[in-house]
Structures are given as structure tokens and as C-alpha cells.
C-alpha distance (Angstrom), angle and dihedral (degrees) to the residues before:
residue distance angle dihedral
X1 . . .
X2 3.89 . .
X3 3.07 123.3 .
X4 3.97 135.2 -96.0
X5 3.80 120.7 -107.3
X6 4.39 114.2 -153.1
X7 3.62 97.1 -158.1
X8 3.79 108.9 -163.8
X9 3.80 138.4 -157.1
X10 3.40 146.7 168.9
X11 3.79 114.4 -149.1
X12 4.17 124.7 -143.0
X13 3.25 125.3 161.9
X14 3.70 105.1 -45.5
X15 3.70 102.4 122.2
X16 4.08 88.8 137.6
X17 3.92 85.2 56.3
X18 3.69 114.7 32.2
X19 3.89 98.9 77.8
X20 4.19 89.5 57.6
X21 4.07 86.2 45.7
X22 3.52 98.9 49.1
X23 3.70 93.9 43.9
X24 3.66 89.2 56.8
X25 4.21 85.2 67.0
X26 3.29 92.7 48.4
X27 3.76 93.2 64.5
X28 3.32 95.9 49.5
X29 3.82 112.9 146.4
X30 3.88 84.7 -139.8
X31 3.88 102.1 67.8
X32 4.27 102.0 -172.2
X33 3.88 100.2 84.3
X34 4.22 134.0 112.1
X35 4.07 117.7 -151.8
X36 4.00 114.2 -141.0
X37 3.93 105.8 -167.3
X38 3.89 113.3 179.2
X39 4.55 106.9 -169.5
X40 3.90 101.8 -145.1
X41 3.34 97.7 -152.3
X42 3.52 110.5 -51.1
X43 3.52 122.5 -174.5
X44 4.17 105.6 -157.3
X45 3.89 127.2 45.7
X46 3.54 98.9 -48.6
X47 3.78 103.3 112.0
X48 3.96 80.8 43.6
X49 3.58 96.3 63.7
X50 4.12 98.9 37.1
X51 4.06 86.4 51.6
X52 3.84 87.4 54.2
X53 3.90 92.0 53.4
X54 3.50 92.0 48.1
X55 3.86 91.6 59.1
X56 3.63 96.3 46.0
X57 3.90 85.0 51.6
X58 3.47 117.1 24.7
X59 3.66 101.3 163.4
X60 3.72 103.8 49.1
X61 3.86 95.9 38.8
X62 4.04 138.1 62.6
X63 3.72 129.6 176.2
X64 3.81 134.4 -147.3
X65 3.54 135.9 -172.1
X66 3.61 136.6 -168.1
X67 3.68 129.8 -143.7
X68 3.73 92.3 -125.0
X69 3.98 140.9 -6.7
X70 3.56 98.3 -64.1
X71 4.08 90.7 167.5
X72 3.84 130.7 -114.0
X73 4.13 103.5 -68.1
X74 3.96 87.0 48.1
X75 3.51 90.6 47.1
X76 4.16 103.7 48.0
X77 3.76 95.0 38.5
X78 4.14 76.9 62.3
X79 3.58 83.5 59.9
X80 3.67 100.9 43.2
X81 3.68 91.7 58.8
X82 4.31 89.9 53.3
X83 4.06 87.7 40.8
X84 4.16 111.1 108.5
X85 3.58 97.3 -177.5
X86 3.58 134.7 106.4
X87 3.80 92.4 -139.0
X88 3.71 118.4 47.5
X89 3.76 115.5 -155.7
X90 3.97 132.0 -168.8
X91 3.79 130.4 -125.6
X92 3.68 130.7 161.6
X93 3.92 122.2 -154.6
X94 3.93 97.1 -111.9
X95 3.87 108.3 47.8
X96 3.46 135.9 57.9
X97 3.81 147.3 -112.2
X98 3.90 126.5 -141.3
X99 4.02 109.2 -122.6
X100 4.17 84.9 -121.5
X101 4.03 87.9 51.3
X102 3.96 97.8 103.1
X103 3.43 96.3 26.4
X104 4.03 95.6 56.0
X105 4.37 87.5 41.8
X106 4.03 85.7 55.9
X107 3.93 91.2 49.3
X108 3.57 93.3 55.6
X109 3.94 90.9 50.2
X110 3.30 97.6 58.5
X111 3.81 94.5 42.6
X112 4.03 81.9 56.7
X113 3.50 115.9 29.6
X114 3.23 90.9 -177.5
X115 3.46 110.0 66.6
X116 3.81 123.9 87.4
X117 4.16 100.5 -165.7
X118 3.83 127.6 53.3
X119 3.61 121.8 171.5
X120 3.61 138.3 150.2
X121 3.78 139.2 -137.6
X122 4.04 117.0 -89.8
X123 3.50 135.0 -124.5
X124 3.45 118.3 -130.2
X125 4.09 121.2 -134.0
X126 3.79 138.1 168.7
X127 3.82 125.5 169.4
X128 3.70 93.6 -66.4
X129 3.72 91.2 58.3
X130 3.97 132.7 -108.4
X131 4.25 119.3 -5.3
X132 3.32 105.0 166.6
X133 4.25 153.7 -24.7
X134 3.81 132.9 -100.8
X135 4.14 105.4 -125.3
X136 3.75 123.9 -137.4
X137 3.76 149.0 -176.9
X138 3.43 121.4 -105.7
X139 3.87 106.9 -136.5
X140 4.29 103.7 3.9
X141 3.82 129.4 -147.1
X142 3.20 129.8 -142.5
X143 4.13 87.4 -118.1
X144 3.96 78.7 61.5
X145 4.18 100.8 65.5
X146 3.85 87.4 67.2
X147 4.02 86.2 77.0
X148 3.44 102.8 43.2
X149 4.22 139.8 -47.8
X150 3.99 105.5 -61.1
X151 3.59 86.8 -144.9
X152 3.27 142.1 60.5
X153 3.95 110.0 -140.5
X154 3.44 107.4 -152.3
X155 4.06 97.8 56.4
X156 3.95 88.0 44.9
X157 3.48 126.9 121.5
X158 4.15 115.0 -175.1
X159 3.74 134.1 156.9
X160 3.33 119.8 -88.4
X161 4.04 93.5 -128.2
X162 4.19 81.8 70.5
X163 3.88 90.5 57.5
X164 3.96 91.4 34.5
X165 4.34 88.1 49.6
X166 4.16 89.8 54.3
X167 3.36 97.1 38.4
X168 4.23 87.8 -110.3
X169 3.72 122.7 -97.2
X170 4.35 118.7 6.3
X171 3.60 106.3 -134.2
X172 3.58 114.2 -138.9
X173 3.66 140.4 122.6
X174 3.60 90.5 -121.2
X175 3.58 83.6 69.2
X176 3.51 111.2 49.3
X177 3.87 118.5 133.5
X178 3.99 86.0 7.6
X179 3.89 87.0 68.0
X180 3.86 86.6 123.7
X181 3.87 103.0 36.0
X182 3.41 91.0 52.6
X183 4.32 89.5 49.0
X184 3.53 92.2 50.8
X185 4.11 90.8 57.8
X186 3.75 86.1 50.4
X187 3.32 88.9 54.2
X188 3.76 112.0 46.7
X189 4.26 74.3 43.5
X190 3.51 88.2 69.2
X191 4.47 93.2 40.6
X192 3.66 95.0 -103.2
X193 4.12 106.1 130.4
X194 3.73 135.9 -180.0
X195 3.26 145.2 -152.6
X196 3.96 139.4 -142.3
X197 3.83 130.4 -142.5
X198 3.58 115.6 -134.9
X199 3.91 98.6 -131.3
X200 3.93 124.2 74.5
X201 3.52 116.2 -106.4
X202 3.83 101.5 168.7
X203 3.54 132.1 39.4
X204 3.84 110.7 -147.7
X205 4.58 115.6 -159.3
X206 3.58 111.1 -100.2
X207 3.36 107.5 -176.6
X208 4.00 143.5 115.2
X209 3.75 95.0 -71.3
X210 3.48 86.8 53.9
X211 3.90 106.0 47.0
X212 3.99 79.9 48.5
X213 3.90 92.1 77.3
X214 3.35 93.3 48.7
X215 3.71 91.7 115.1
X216 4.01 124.4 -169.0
X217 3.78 89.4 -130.5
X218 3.88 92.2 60.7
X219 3.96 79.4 49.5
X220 3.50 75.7 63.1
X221 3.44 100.3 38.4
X222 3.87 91.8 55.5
X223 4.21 86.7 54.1
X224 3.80 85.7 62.5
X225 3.37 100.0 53.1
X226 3.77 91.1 44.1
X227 3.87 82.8 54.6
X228 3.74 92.5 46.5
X229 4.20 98.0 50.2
X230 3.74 89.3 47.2
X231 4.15 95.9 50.3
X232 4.12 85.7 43.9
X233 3.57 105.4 45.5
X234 4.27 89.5 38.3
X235 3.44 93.3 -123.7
X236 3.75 116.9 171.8
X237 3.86 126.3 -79.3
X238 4.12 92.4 -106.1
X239 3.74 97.4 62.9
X240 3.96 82.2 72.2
X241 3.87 85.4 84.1
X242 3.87 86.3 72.2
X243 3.76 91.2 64.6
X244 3.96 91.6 68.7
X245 3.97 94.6 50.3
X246 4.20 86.9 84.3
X247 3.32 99.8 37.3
X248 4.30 89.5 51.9
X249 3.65 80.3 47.9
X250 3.64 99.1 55.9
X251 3.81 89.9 50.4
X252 3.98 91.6 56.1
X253 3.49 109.5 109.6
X254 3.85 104.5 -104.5
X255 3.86 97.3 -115.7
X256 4.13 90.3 50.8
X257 4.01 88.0 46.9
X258 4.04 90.7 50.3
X259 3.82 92.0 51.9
X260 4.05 85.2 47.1
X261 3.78 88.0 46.7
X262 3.56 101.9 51.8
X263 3.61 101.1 39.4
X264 4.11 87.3 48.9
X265 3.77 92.5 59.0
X266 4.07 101.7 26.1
X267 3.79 86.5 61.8
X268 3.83 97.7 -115.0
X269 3.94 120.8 156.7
């Protein structure tokens, strides 16, 4: 018998979005999954269009709510404790998953048994369509988290006995927007390792709502959990030079960092 899927996701304010996100589950190739949504607080139509999808499928998806915005690591460990499935796998409520996206993750746990993490590169998109691709590393080390997260979170699929063995997401505002970078340290802290497939299998929105939130204290945020992987995994004293990168980042005026942005991920030289 194949095995269950939890998809989780916490829910903000993406009422315009959520319909063309969840929809993308729902053609999965790879039919034995369950979505847990949780809205933290959203103030438009959100909660609106999640209740809707719960009617129209009742069995395969569940809706939370908080009282208030509680923020993202709050918000999925909600989910995690709701989630039935041996692998838990990301989505967030304005991007989109390939119909091959869980099916491909499965084939490359089974190939490795071995491996707790699979994720894929991302697609980039705004409202003029696709402009680029996130790059990753095929099998990371823990040497490799000083540079950035090897991951990205919200195309991962890992087993739940990862999330269950570091007792999921650390809440903290230290951690906010680094949620998953941070999780992944705990992680490969505790021996569980991933893996990334070389071919995009989600697109994630890129676009000027998006580059909005990118706060300068999650610049700073990002510096801490630089600081914390290097400290943990007794890396040498150099590797501290990484943990200035996002705060010089965060101090780039915004039109400078957008030029830097796109060209990084589009490919340019």
C-alpha cells in the first residue's frame, strides 16, 4: 500500500492565490495524500476560499485557524501535530506544484533509503510568467549550510520521523523567515540528510509582493542561523565571514538588490 503524504500549510492572506495552489495538489500524479492548511490570521478572503475546498473534499482536506498571526513556525508545527502521514510535504498558498512533484520526491526515496530530505530546485514566476530557477546541491554537507539553506522548504518532502526526532519547527523570533534553514541544521544535527533532484518541480511567486517582505531583520535573522550552523557543526572560525553576506544584503538599496536578485537566479553573467 503506498504511502500517505501530510501536506502542510500555513495560510496568510493569499485569498487571490490559494485556489490555483491548492489545485496544483489535487492533480498530483501520486493520488494517497491529506492537505492540513492552518489561516494565521488573515485579513481578506483567505479562510473563504480554504473553507470552500474543504467542502468540495472533505476527506482529503482539514482546516485550522489561529486566533491571531502567530507567524509561520507557530503555524506548521499546528499542522504537524494534525499530519497522519509518514512523509510530510510543504506547500505555501501562492505558488505552485508540478503534477510529477510527489511522485518524482518518492522515487528518489526509495532509490536512497537513507535519506530523510528531498527537494527540488524552484521556478521563479511573477505576473509576466517564469524568469528564472533557484540552484541547488545535489547531496549537501553540513560544511555547505554556512552559504546558504540547501533546501528550499516549500518544495520539500521529508519523513515525518525527522520533524518528530527535533521536535519540528523552534519558535522564536530570531527565527522568522529562516524557520526552515534553521530545521534543516537540526536535522542533519541529529544524522538525518537529504537530498535534492536536479529538475524543478515547483514554481514558487516572485514578484513585488513578495520582495516586499523581505525584511532587513530576517537579513538578520539569516546571520543568526549562519552563526548557529557554524557553532553546532564545529566548523572553523573563517566560515564566520558568511554571517555578514545577509546582513550587507539587507543594507543594499532595494532597487540594486533586485537587479542582483534577478540576474543571480535568471542565469545572467
Amino acid at each position: 500500500m503506498s504511502k500517505l503524504i501530510s501536506v502542510i500549510m500555513g495560510i496568510y492572506n493569499c485569498g487571490n492565490t490559494l485556489a490555483e495552489a491548492l489545485d496544483s495538489i489535487i492533480a498530483q500524479t501520486y493520488e494517497n495524500w491529506e492537505i492540513i492548511m492552518c489561516d494565521d490570521g488573515s485579513s481578506d478572503n483567505t479562510l473563504e476560499v480554504a473553507q470552500n475546498y474543504v467542502n468540495g473534499f472533505p476527506d482529503k482536506i482539514r482546516l485550522l485557524k489561529n486566533d491571531k498571526n502567530m507567524g509561520l513556525n507557530f503555524t506548521l508545527n499546528k499542522c504537524l501535530k494534525e499530519a497522519k502521514g509518514f512523509y510530510i510535504a510543504r506547500m505555501d498558498g501562492d505558488d505552485i506544484s508540478y503534477p510529477e512533484r510527489f511522485s518524482e520526491e518518492l522515487k528518489l526515496f526509495e532509490v536512497n533509503p537513507e535519506i530523510s530530505i528531498v527537494s527540488s530546485p524552484m521556478e521563479l514566476f511573477d505576473e509576466e510568467g517564469v524568469w528564472g530557477r533557484t540552484s541547488v546541491k545535489v547531496s549537501p554537507q553540513k560544511r555547505d549550510f554556512v552559504k546558504s539553506t540547501q533546501f528550499c522548504h516549500a518544495a520539500c518532502m521529508v519523513k515525518k520521523e525527522a520533524y518528530d526526532a527535533v521536535g519540528g519547527y523552534s519558535v522564536d523570533k530570531k527565527l522568522l523567515r529562516v524557520e526552515d534553514y534553521h530545521l534543516w541544521i537540526k536535522m542533519y544535527q541529529k544524522g538525518y540528510i537529504g537530498m535534492n533532484i536536479e529538475k524543478p518541480l515547483y514554481k514558487m511567486r516572485d514578484d513585488r509582493n513578495a520582495q516586499a517582505r523581505r525584511k532587513f531583520r530576517y537579513r538578520l535573522n539569516e546571520a543568526y542561523v549562519k552563526h548557529y550552523a557554524i557553532k553546532h557543526f564545529g566548523l572553523p572560525i573563517q566560515n564566520y565571514i558568511y554571517c555578514l553576506k545577509p546582513i550587507i544584503l539587507g543594507l543594499t538599496p532595494s532597487f540594486i538588490y533586485k537587479i542582483l536578485h534577478r540576474r543571480k537566479n535568471s542565469g545572467e553573467n
